[in-house]
C-alpha positions as MATLAB code, in Angstrom:
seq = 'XXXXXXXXXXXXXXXXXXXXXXXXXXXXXXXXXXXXXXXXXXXXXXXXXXXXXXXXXXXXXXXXXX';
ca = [
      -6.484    1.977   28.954;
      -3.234    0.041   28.202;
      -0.513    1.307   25.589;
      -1.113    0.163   21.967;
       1.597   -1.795   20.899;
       3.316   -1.698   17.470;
       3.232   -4.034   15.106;
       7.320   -5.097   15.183;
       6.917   -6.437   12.000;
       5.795   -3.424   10.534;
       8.330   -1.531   12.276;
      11.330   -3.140   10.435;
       9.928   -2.700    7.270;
       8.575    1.041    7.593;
      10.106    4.340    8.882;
       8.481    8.021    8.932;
       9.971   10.883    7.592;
      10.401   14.566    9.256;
       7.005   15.222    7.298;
       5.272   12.139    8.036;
       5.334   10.262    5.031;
       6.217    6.746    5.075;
       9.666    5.149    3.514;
      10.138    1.759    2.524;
      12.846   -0.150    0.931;
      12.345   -1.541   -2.347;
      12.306   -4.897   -3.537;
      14.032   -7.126   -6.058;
      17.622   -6.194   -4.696;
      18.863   -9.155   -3.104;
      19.802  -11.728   -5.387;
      19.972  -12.554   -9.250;
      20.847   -9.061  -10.088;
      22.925   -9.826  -13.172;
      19.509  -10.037  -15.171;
      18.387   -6.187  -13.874;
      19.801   -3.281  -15.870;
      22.000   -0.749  -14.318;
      19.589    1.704  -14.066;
      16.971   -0.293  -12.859;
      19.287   -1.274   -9.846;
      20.213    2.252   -9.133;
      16.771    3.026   -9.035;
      15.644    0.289   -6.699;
      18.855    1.562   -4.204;
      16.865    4.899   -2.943;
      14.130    4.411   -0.566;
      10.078    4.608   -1.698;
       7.663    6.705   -0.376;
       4.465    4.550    0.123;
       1.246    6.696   -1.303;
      -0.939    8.589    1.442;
      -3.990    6.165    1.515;
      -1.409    2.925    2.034;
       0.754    5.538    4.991;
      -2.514    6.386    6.184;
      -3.579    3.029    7.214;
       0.404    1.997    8.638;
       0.656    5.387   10.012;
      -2.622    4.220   12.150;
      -2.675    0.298   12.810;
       0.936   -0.875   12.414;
       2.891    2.305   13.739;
       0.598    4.167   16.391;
       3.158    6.208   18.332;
       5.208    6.480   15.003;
];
């Protein structure tokens, strides 16, 4: 049986943790920021953790030797 191959796509967009959970970067931090609050930009700096039944299904179609 051949290798699976990742989905590259989802492989820029996704990493795993130590743990296994699944980190993404946020959105709405590229451009037109003068309208965001501070806070809201702070926020949107740290990385998300996407909720088990979403890592579930990346963990197993988009990132199968991740």
């Amino acid at each position: 049986m051949p290798k699976m191959k990742t989905k590259k796509s989802a492989a820029k967009r996704y990493s795993l943790t130590g743990t296994g959970k699944v980190k993404y970067k946020k959105m709405n931090l590229r451009h037109i920021l003068t309208k965001r609050s501070p806070k809201r930009k702070q926020d949107l700096r740290h990385a998300g953790i996407l909720s088990e039944d979403s890592a579930r299904k990346v963990r197993k179609q988009m990132l199968p030797y991740g």
